[in-house]
C-alpha positions in Angstrom: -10.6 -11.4 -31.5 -8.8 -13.6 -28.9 -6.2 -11.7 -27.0 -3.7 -14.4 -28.0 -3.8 -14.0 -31.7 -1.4 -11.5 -32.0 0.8 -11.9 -29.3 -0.9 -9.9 -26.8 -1.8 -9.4 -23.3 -2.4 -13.3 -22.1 -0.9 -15.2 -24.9 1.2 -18.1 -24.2 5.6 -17.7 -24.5 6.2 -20.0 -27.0 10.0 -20.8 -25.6 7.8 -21.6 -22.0 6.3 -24.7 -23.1 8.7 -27.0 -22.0 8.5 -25.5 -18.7 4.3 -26.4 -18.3 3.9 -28.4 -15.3 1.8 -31.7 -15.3 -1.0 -31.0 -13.5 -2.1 -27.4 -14.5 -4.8 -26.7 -16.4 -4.4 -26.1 -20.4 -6.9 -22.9 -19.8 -8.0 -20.1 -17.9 -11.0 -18.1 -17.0 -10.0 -14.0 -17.4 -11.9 -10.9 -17.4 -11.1 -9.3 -21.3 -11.8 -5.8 -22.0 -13.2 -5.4 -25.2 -14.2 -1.8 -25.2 -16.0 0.4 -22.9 -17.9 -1.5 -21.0 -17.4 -4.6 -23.2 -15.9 -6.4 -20.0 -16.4 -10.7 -21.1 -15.3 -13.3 -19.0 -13.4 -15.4 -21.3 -11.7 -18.9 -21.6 -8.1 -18.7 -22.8 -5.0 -21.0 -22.7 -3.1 -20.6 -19.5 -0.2 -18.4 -19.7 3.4 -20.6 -19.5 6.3 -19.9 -17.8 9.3 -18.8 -20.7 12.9 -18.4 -19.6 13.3 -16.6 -16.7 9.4 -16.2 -15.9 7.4 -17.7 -13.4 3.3 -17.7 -13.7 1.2 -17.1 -10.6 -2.4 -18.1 -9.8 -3.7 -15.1 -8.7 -5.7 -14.8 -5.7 -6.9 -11.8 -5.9 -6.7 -8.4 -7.4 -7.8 -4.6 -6.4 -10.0 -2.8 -9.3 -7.1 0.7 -9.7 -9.0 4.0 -10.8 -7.3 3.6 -14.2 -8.8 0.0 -14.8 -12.0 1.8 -14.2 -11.4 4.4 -16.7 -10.4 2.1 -19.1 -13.8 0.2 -18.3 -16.3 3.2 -19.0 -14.3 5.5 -21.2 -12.2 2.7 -23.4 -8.2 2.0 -23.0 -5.7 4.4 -23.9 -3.6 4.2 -27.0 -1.5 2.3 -24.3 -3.7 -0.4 -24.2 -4.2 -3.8 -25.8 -7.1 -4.6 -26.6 -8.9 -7.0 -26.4 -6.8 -7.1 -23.5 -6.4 -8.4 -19.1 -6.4 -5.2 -17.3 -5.2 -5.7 -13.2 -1.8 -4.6 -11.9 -3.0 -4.5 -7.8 -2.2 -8.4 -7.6 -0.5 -10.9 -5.8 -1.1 -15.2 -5.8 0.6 -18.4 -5.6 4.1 -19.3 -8.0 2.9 -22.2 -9.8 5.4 -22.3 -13.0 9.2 -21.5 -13.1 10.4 -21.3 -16.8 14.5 -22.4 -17.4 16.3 -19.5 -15.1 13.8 -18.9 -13.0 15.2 -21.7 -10.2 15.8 -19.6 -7.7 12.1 -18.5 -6.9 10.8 -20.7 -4.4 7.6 -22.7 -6.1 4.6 -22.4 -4.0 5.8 -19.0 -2.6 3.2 -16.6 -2.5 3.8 -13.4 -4.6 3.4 -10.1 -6.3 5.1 -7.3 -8.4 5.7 -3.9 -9.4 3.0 -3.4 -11.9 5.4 -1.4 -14.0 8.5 -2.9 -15.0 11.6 -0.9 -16.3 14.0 -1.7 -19.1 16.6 0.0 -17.3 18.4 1.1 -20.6 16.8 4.5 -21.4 17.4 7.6 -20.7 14.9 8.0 -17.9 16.0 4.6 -16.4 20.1 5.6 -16.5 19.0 8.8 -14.8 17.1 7.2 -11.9 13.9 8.0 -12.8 12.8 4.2 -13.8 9.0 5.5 -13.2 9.0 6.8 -16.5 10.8 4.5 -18.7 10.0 4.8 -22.2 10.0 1.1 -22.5 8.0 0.3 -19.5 5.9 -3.2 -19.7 2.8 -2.5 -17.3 0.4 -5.3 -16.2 -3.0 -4.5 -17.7 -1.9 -2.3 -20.3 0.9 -3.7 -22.4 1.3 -7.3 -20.8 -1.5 -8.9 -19.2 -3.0 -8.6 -16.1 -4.2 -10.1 -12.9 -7.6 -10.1 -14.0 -7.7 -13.8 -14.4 -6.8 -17.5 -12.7 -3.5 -16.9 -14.0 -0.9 -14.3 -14.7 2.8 -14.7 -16.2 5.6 -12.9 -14.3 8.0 -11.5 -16.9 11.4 -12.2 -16.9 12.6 -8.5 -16.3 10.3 -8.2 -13.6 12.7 -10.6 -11.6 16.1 -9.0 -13.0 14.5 -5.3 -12.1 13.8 -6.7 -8.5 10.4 -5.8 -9.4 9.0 -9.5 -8.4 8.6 -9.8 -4.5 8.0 -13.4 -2.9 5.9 -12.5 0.5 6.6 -13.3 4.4 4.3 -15.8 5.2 2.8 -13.3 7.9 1.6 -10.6 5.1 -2.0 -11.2 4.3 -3.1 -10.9 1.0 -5.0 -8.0 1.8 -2.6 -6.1 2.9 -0.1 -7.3 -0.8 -2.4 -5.6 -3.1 -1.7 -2.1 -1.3 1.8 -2.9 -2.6 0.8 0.1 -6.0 -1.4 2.3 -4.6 1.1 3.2 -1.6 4.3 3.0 -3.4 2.6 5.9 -5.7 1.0 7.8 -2.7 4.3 7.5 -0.8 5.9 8.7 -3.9 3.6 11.8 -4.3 3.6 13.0 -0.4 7.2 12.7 -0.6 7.5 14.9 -4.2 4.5 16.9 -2.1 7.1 17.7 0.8 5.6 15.9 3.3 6.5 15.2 6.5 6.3 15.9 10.9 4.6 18.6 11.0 2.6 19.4 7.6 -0.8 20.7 6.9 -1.9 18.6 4.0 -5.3 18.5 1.9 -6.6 16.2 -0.3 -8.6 16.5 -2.7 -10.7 13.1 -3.8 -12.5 10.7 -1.5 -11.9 7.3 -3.4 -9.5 4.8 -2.7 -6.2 6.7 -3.5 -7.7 9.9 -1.2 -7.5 7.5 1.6 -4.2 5.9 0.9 -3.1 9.7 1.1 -4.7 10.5 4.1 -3.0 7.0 5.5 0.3 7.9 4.5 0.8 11.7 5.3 -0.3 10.5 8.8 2.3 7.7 8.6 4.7 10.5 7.3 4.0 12.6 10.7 1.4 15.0 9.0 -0.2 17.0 12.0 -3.3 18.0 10.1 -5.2 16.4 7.3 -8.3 17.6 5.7 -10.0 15.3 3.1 -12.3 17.3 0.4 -15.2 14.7 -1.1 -18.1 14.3 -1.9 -19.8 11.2 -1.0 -20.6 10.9 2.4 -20.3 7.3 3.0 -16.7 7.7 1.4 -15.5 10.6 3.9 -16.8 8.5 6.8 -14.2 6.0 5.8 -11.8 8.5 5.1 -12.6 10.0 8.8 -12.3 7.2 10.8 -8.4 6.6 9.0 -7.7 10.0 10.5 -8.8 13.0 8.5 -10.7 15.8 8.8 -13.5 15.5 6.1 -15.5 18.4 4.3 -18.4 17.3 2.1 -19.0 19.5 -0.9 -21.5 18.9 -3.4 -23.0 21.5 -5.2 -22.5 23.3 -1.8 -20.2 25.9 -0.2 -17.0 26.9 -1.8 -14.3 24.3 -0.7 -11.8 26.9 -0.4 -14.0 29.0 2.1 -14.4 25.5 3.5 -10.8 24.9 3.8 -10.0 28.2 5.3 -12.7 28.2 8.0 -11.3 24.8 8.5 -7.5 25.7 9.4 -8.4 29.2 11.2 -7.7 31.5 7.4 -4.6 29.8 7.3 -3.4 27.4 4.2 -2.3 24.0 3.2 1.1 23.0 3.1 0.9 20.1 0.5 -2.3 19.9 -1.8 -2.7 16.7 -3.2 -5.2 16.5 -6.3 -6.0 13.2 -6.1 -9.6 12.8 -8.5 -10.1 13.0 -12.2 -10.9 16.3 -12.4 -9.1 19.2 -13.8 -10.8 21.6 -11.2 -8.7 19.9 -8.4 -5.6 20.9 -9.5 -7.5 24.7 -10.4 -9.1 24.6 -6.4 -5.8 22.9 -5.2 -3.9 25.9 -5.9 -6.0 28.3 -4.1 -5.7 26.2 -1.0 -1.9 25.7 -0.8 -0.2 28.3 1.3 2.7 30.6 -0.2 6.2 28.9 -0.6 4.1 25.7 -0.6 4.1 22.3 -2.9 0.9 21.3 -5.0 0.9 17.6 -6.6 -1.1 16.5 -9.2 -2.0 12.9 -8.4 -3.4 10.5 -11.5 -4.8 11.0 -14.7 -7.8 13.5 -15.9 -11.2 12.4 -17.4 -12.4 14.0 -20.4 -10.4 17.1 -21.6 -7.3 17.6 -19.2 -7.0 21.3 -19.4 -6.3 23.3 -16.6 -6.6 27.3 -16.1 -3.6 28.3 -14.2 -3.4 31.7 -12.5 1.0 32.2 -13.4 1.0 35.0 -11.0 0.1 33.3 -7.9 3.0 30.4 -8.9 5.3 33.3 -9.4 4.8 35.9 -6.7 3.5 32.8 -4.2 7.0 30.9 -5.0 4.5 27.8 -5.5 5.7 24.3 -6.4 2.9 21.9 -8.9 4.7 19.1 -9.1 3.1 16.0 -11.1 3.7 12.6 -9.6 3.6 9.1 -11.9 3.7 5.7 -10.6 6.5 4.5 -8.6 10.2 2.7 -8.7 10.5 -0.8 -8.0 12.0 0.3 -4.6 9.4 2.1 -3.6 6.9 -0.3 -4.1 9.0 -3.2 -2.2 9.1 0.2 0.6 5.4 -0.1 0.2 4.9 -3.8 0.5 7.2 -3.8 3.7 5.3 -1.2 4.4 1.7 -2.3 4.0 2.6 -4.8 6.7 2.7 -2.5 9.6 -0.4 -0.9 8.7 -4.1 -1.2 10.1 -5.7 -2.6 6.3 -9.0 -2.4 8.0 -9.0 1.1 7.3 -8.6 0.3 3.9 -12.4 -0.8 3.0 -12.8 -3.5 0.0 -15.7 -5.6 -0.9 -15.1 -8.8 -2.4 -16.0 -10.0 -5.7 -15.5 -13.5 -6.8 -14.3 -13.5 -11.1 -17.6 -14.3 -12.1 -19.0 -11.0 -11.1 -16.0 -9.0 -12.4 -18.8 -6.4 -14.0 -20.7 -5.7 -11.0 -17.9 -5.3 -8.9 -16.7 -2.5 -12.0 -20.2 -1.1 -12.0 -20.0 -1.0 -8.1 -16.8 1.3 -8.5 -17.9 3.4 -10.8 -21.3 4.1 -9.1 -19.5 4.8 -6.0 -21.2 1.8 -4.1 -18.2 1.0 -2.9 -14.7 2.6 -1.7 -12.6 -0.5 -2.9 -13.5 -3.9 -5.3 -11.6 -6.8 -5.2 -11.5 -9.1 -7.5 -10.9 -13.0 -5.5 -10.4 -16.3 -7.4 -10.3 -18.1 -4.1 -11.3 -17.6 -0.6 -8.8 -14.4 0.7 -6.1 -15.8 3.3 
């Protein structure tokens, strides 16, 4: 099944096609998720600009822990599928639809991967995050997976669309998600000049952490991983590292660590229940635990309710991020060193390998690139 037939992630806005600009291709190549590991590089018609949308030609775009876990495992019930998966994107405005004047064609460009309604409950209450009517890039609407992507119209009115200073690289747009959502958790996590923070995860997001609490004026950050090559990264960005694998205990580890003393903020920032489990037997008393991203497999989680209640602990969950946190991030992203932020660069064409990659843990960051990276 094409992913245009019934309206889904890719296909074409019908009121848009006036607004198709002579000289554009009909069609596109994009990476369509089938099913688990059913990943096919596909040819479908090029996404047209409707009223108030513009369509980008996407440059590149970062492979997100939850693209890889709909990869291996199979989308959520979120998902469309056959569907584009990619929110971590930014390109070129090509197309403006009717409405849409006022973006600058030829302006390089990204946005908020999740876009609110700004209706619902959630959204009148500020918390836009979790709007119950979110569109999301890669799940509901499609992605940046491909040559083209379509901008939707609320994306501009929620100023969730960003045009780019000519001096940001493209490297440093696509860190626009990850540290809007990091940002958001360190600050839900209580972070700040000062802290004692551990995190929990070695892949991409772990470092964005370890970036940002240092940013934030964290005094001392431990990183708790397990590949080696991935904590060397994570080292080198700032963080103390301690390797467990089938080793020591990594709360013993911890606590040798910082002298028997404990962790401010814990940030549980892999797939795996036992984070959040470990995490709370390295935060101190009176301190803030945040569960960072979704869980792999069964999400359960054995909670000892006496240590919350007679430690005064905080577990706080932290979700995505508002549209002004993400243009914080972007502004943001251009005052930090992206070299620590290690990608390897995979043209479309090899859009499995670079998923295989990921999930093999060849690599700390793929990037998918449709043209050579400004």
């Amino acid at each position: 099944m094409d992913p245009d037939d019934q309206g889904g992630p890719g296909a074409p806005s019908a009121a848009g096609a006036e607004a198709r600009r002579p000289g554009l291709p009909e069609t596109m190549l994009a990476a369509v998720l089938h099913g688990p590991r059913d990943l096919r590089l596909d040819r479908l018609p090029r996404p047209v600009a409707g009223p108030g949308e513009v369509v980008l030609r996407i440059h590149r775009c970062g492979v997100c822990g939850s693209d890889l876990r709909s990869y291996l495992r199979g989308p959520s019930h979120r998902y469309r599928v056959p569907g584009i998966l990619g929110h971590e994107f930014v390109g070129t405005v090509v197309e403006l639809g009717p409405g849409a004047e006022a973006v600058p064609l030829g302006a390089r460009a990204t946005a908020a991967p999740a876009i609110p309604c700004g209706a619902c409950a959630a959204c009148r209450r500020g918390d836009e995050n979790l709007c119950s009517e979110l569109l999301d890039f890669g799940i509901n609407i499609a992605g940046g997976f491909a040559e083209y992507v379509r901008v939707p119209a609320r994306s501009l009115t929620a100023g969730a669309f960003v045009a780019l200073d000519d001096a940001l690289t493209d490297a440093a747009a696509i860190l626009g998600e990850p540290i809007g959502c990091c940002l958001r958790g360190l600050r839900r996590g209580g972070v700040g000049p000062g802290s004692t923070v551990v995190v929990i995860g070695d892949g991409p997001i772990g470092l964005t952490h370890v970036v940002l609490a240092r940013e934030l004026g964290a005094t001392r950050i431990i990183c708790v991983g397990q590949n080696p090559s991935r904590l060397d990264a994570i080292a080198r960005a700032g963080a103390e590292t301690i390797a467990v694998n089938g080793g020591p205990d990594p709360v013993h580890l911890v606590g040798a660590a910082l002298g028997g003393a404990l962790a401010d903020t814990v940030v549980a920032a892999t797939p795996d229940p036992r984070a959040v489990e470990t995490a709370l037997e390295l935060v101190r008393d009176g301190g803030t635990v945040v569960a960072f991203g979704g869980l792999a497999g069964d999400p359960s989680v054995t909670v000892d309710a006496n240590r919350i209640h007679y430690g005064e602990l905080t577990l706080v969950g932290s979700f995505n991020c508002t549209t002004t946190e993400f243009r914080e991030a972007i502004d943001l992203a251009g005052r930090l060193d992206t070299s620590l932020f290690e990608t390897s660069l995979y043209p479309l064409d090899r859009i499995v390998e670079a998923f295989e990659a990921a999930a093999t843990r060849r690599t700390l960051k793929a990037v998918i690139t449709m043209e050579p990276a400004r």
